[in-house]
matplotlib code that plots the C-alpha trace (Angstrom):
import matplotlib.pyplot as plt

x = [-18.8, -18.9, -15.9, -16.1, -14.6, -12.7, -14.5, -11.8, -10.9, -12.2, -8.5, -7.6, -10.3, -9.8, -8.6, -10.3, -13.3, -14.6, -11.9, -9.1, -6.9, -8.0, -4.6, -1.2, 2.4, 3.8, 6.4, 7.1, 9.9, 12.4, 13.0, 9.7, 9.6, 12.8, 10.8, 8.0, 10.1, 12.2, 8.8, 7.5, 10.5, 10.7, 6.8, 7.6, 10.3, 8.3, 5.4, 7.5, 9.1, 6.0, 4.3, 7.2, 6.8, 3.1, 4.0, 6.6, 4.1, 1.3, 4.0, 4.8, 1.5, 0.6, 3.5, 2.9, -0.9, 0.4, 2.7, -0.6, -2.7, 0.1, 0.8, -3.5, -3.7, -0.5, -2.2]
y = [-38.1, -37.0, -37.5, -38.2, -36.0, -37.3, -35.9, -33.9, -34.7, -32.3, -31.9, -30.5, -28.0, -27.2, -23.5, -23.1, -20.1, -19.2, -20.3, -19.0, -19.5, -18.0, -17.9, -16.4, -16.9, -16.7, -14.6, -12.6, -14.0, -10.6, -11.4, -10.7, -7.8, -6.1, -6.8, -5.0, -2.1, -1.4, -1.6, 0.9, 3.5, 3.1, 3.4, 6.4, 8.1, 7.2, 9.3, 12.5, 12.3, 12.2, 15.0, 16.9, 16.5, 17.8, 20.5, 21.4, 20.7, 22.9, 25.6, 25.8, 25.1, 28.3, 30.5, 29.7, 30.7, 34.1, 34.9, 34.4, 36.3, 39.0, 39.0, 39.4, 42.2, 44.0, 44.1]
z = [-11.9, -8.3, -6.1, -2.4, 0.1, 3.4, 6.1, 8.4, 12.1, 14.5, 15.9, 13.0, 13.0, 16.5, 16.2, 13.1, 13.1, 9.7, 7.3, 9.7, 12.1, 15.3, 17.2, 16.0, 15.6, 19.0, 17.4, 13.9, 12.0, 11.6, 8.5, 8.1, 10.4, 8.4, 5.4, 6.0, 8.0, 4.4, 2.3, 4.4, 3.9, 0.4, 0.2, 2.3, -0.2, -3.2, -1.7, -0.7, -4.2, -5.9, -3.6, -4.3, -8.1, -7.8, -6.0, -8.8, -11.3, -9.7, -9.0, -12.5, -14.1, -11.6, -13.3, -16.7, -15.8, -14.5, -17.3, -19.9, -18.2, -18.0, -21.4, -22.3, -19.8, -21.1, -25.1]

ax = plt.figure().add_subplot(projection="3d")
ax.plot(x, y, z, "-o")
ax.set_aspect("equal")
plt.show()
């Protein structure tokens, strides 16, 4: 069974361009704004901490590398 759609008004689809609104808030919430600030610095710290645990990793990987290749050469 096919239901029947209710055609919209043309007022409502006034600003409407492809599925989307084609004007913006006329201004951010700052709610909002602190939001997005914070996600951003503890995105920011979560990426220097994990750099910085790869660049531990490598540096150790790198050593233990070294120490092998010591200890073939020194037979």
């Amino acid at each position: 069974m096919r239901d029947d759609f209710e055609p919209l008004e043309l007022v409502a689809l006034a600003f409407v361009t492809g599925g989307r609104q084609t004007h913006s808030p006329k201004q951010i919430d700052p709610q909002l704004a602190q939001g997005v600030s914070q996600l951003a610095q503890v995105l920011q710290g979560v990426g220097q901490k994990l750099a910085q645990a790869k660049s531990d990793s490598s540096a150790q990987t790198g050593q233990m590398m070294q120490q092998m290749m010591q200890a073939k050469s020194g037979r």
